[in-house]
N, C-alpha and C positions, 0 to 999 in steps of 0.2 A: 118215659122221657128219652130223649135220640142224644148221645153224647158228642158235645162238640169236640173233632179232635183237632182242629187248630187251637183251640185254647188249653187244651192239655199239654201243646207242644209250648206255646208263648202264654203262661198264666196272665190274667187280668191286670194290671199296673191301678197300686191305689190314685194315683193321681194321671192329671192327662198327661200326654206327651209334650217336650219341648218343641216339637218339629211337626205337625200334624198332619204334611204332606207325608213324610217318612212313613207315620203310622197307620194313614190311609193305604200307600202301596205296599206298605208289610200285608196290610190286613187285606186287599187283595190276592198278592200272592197265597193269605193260608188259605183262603177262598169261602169260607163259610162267616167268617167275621166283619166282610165288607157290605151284609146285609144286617148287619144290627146297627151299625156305627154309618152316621154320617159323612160323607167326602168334603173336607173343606177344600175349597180352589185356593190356590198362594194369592196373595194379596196380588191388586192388581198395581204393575209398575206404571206411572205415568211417564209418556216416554217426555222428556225437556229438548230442548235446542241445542244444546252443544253437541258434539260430533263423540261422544266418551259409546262405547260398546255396552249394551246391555245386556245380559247374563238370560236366558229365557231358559226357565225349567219345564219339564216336561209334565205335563198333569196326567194325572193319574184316570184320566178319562184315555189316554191311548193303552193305555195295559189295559182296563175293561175291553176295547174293543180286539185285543190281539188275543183273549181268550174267548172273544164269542165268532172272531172272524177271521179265520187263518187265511183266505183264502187272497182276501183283500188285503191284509198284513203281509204277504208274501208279492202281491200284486205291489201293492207300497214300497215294500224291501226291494224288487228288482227294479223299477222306475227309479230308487234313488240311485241303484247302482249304478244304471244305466246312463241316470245322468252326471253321478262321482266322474263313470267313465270317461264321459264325451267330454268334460271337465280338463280330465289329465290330460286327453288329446290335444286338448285344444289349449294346454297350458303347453306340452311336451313340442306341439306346432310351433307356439308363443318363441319359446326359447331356442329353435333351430334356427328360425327367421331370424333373432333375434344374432344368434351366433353366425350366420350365413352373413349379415349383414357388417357385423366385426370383421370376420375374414375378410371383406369385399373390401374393404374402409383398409385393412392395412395391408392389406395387396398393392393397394391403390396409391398409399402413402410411402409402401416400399418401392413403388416403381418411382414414385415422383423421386425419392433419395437418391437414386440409383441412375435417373435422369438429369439431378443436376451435379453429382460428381461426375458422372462421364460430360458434361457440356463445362464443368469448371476445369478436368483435366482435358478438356482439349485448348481448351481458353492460357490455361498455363502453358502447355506444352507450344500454343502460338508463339505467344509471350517469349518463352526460352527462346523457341527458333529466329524470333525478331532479333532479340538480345545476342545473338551468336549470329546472325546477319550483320548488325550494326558493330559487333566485337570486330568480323572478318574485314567490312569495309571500310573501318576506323585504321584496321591495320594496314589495309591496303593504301588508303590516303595518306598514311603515316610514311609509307614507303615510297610512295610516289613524291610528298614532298620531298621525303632526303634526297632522293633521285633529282631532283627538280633542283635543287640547295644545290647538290655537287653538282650538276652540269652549271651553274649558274656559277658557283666557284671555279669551274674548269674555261669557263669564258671569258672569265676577268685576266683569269692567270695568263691564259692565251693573249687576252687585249696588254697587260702589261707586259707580257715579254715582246709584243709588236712594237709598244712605245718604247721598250729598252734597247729594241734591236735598231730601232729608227733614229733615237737617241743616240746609240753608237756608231750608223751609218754618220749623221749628222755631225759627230762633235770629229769622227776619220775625217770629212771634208774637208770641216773647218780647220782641221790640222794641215791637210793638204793643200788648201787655196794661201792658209798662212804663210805656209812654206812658200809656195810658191810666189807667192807676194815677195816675200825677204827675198828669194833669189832673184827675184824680177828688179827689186826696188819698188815697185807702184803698190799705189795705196788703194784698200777696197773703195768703188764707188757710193754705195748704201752706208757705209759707213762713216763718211765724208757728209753725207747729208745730214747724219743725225748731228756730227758736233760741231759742223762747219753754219757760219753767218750768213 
């Protein structure tokens, strides 16, 4: 009799396993015990309709084939790398574009800020200039009237001392026709008209 030394390493269990998967890839790795014992396959999952992720265990049918076929388990291993790889890239591409496109967006949003404070502060700076135009030419009209007031004062005053000088030429006459009347004896003519019948 040939001594099994996978089972001297893991003795017999009087009962079966809780886990029969488990017990299957043990019992392939000690490698002589996976021909006594049968492989059970995990129950099969029915997949349902809702969108929930399903858990998918590996069967112990790919360990059988990575110790009878390295070569194609290696052939398998670098395909998946290759395609983890192209993955990254294209995940690593994903997020530059992605980033490239942020950048662009707030370049784009900082010029427009940048565009409407330089057109608001020219917009104000109008504004001031108008408001200090209309300050200067308020002042200016401001002045022109008082200017305008005094000459217009300065012409009355001039028209009244015409009528006071004329007034005084007028009332010297009438002193001196008076007189002269007394010393004549004769009496005004226009004033004979006013009180005479």
């Amino acid at each position: 009799m040939e001594k099994n030394v996978g089972s001297e390493l893991n003795p017999p269990l009087a009962s079966e396993p809780e886990f029969p998967e488990a017990a299957a890839s043990a019992e392939v790795k000690n490698g002589g015990a996976a021909s006594e014992k049968s492989v059970v396959p995990p129950p099969e999952v029915k997949a349902d309709d809702s969108k929930s992720l399903a858990v998918v265990e590996k069967t112990p049918d790919s360990a059988a084939k990575k110790t009878s076929g390295g070569s194609l388990d290696r052939d398998v291993a670098l395909a998946n790398l290759e395609k983890e790889k192209q993955l990254s890239f294209i995940k690593a591409w994903e997020e530059s574009e992605k980033s490239k496109a942020d950048n662009k967006a707030q370049k784009k949003l900082a010029d427009v800020a940048a565009w409407e404070n330089s057109k608001k502060a020219a917009v104000e700076a109008k504004l001031k200039k108008i408001e200090e135009d209309l300050e200067n030419k308020k002042a200016e009209y401001a002045e022109k009237m008082k200017n305008k007031t005094a000459l217009i004062h300065k012409q009355a005053e001039e028209k009244k001392a015409m009528i006071e000088a004329r007034r005084g030429e007028e009332l010297l006459k009438a002193e001196e026709m008076s007189a002269k009347f007394r010393a004549t004896g004769k009496t005004p003519k226009k004033v004979l008209g006013c009180f005479g019948g």
